[in-house]
C-alpha positions, 0 to 999 in steps of 0.5 A, spaced: 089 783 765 095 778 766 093 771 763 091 766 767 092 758 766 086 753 768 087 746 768 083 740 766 084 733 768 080 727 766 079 720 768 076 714 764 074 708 768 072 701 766 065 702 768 059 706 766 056 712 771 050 713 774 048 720 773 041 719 777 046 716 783 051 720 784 046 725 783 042 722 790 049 722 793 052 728 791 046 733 793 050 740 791 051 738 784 047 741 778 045 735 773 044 739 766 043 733 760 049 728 761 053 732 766 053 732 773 057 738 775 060 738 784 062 744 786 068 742 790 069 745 798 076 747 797 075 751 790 074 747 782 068 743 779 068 736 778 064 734 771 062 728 772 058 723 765 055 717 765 060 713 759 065 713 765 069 720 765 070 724 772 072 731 770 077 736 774 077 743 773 082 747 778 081 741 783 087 740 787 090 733 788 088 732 794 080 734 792 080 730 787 082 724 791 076 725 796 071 725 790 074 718 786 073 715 793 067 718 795 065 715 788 068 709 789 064 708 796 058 710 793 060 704 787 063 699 790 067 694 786 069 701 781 076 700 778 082 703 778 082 709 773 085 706 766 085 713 763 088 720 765 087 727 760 089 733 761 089 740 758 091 747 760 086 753 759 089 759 758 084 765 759 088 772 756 083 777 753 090 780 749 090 772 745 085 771 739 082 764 742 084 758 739 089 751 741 096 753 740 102 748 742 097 743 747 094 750 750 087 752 749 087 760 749 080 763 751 078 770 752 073 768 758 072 762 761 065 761 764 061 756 767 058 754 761 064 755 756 068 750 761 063 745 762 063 744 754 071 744 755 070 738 761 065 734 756 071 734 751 076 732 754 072 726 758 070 724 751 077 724 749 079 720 755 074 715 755 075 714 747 082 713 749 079 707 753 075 705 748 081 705 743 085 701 747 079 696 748 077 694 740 086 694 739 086 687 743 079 685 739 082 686 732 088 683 734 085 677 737 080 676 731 087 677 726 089 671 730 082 668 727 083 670 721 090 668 719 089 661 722 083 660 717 088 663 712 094 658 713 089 652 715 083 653 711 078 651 718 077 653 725 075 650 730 068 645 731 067 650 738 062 655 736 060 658 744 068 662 745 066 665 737 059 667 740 061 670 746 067 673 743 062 676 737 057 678 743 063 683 746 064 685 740 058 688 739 057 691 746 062 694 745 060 697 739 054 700 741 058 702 748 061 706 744 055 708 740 052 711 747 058 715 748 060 718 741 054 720 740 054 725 744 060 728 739 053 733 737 054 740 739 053 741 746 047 747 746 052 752 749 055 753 743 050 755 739 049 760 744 056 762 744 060 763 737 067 764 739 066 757 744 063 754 738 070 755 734 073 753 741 070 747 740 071 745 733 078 748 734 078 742 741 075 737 738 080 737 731 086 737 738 084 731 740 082 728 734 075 725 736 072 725 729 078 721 726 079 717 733 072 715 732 072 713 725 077 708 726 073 706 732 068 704 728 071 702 722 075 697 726 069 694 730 065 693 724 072 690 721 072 685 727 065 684 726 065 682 720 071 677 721 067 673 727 061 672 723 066 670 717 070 665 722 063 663 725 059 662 718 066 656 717 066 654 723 058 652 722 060 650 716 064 644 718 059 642 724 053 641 719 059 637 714 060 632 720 052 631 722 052 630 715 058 625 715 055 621 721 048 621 718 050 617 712 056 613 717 049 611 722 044 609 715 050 605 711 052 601 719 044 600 719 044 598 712 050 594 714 047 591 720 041 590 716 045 585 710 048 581 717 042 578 720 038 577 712 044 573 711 
């Protein structure tokens, strides 16, 4: 049997997904979990997930087009893809399963096995977002740091700190939602070899590693924020402080002026 080769093709958008409003809107699809898979007219399925990855499975570009503008009319205002992952899936029975040079070699993919593989490469799609996001965080708040380095004080504004310390954590707990799903998918507990295909998958994109460093990053950043923001408080309490003791040393001042 001569191999055949299956590609994988993810976006990431900036927004999240709404599986119960696709799902109205996409009447063919089969929701299953966090999936909502299409089968396309033209042939391929699109795996569609709520931390904001669309997945493509043999889809022409041409199809794929049609359903990111039917996404975008049914979620008005949706961005521009930022992220896009491939992987290519070889199924040869004469080839022990495993990823070799990028190429993910498979005895049989089946409709559960290539819904695991979807779910992988959306996550490492979307991490990659993410990723991107918390590099412009740590960046900005080194800049923080270093000024109360060389300075020894920041600014008397708190508000921009507050704002930065609450993106800093929806951000963490967006990536929570999404990376929790690095659980096995159910599939693979029925499915041995699909789960060594998986644990070989999820080594191939790092997801693991990736989210270690995600997470050690944004507690990092948090940590920054609260430090900059504890001085910054500081500060703000010294001046009260100063202008209490200036307005009693003026009333006492004010006070000796009429007595004499």
């Amino acid at each position: 049997m001569p191999a055949t080769d299956h590609v994988f093709q993810a976006v990431a958008f900036v927004e999240n997904l709404s599986l119960k409003e696709l799902a109205a809107a996409f009447e063919t699809g089969r929701r299953a979990g966090y999936e909502l898979s299409v089968a396309l007219p033209a042939g391929g399925t699109a795996f569609m997930y709520p931390f904001g990855a669309v997945v493509f499975h043999g889809a022409s570009s041409q199809a794929r087009a049609d359903i990111l503008a039917r996404l975008r009319s049914i979620r008005p205002g949706l961005a521009t893809a930022v992220i896009n992952e491939e992987l290519t899936v070889r199924e040869d029975p004469d080839q022990p399963p495993g990823v070799d040079g990028g190429v993910l070699f498979i005895d049989k993919l089946t409709p559960a096995r290539a819904g695991v593989i979807a779910l992988t490469v959306g996550q490492s799609a979307s991490m990659e977002y993410y990723e991107n996001i918390v590099e412009q965080m740590f960046a900005r708040t080194g800049l923080l740091v270093d000024r109360l380095e060389k300075s020894g004080t920041v600014s008397l504004r708190t508000k921009p700190l507050h704002k930065f310390i609450g993106e800093a954590v929806s951000t963490r707990s967006e990536v929570l939602s999404v990376l929790h799903l690095l659980d096995k998918p159910d599939a693979t507990w029925d499915d041995p070899a699909m789960n060594e295909i998986y644990a070989d998958l999820r080594a191939e994109f790092d997801l693991l590693d990736r989210y270690g460093a995600l997470e050690s990053k944004l507690r990092s950043v948090q940590e920054g924020l609260e430090l900059v923001l504890d001085v910054a408080r500081d500060r703000r309490i010294v001046l009260l402080e100063g202008t209490v003791v200036l307005l009693i040393v003026t009333e006492l001042a004010l006070s000796l002026l009429r007595h004499y």
